[in-house]
N, C-alpha and C positions, 0 to 999 in steps of 0.2 A: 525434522518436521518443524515448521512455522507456524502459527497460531496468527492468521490474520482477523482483524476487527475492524471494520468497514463505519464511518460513519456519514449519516446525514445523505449528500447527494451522489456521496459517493455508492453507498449501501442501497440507495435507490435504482443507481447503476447496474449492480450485479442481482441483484433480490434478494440479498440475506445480510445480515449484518457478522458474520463471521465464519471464517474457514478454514482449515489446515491444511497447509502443502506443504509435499515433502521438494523443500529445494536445500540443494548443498551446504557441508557448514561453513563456506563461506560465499555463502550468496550476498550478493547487495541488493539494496532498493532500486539499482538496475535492474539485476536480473528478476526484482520481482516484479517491474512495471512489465517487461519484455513477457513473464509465464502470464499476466493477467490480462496485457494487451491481444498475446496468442490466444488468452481462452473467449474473452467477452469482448473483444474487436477492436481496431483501431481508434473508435471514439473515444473510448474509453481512457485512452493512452494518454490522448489530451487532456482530458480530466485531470491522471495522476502527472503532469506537467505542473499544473497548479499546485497541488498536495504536496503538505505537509507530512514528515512520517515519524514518528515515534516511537524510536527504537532504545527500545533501556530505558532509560533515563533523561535521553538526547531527543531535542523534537530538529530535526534535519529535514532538508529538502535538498544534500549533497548525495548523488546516484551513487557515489563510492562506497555508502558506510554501509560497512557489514550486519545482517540482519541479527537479532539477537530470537530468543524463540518465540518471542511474542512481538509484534509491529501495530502499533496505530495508523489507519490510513486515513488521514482528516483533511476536508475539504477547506477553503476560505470558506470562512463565519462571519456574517453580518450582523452589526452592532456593535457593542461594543459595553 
């Protein structure tokens, strides 16, 4: 089980700011764009193209890295 936490426009995206999915224990932020793009559609996908993810202690945007059980999904932020 993963603990996703959604923010900003991305959370606007889906309609909630958080959610758990059981994906494997060695899923990546591949496989998590691919379960979220199958649930809330293609646009979506493009979205997490942009995003940022935060996984551990790592903020990546490399589709390789293995999800740990909690992820950040965070959109670009304006300002600064």
């Amino acid at each position: 089980m993963v603990e996703i936490r959604y923010f900003a426009a991305i959370a606007d995206a889906v309609g909630k700011a958080n959610e758990t999915l059981d994906l494997p224990a060695e899923a990546t932020v591949a496989d998590l764009r691919t379960v979220l793009a199958d649930t809330y559609g293609p646009d979506l996908d493009k979205m997490l193209g942009v995003c940022a993810y935060l996984v551990g202690d790592e903020l990546t945007r490399d589709p390789s890295t293995v999800l740990t059980p909690r992820v950040d999904v965070l959109p670009p932020f304006a300002g600064g």
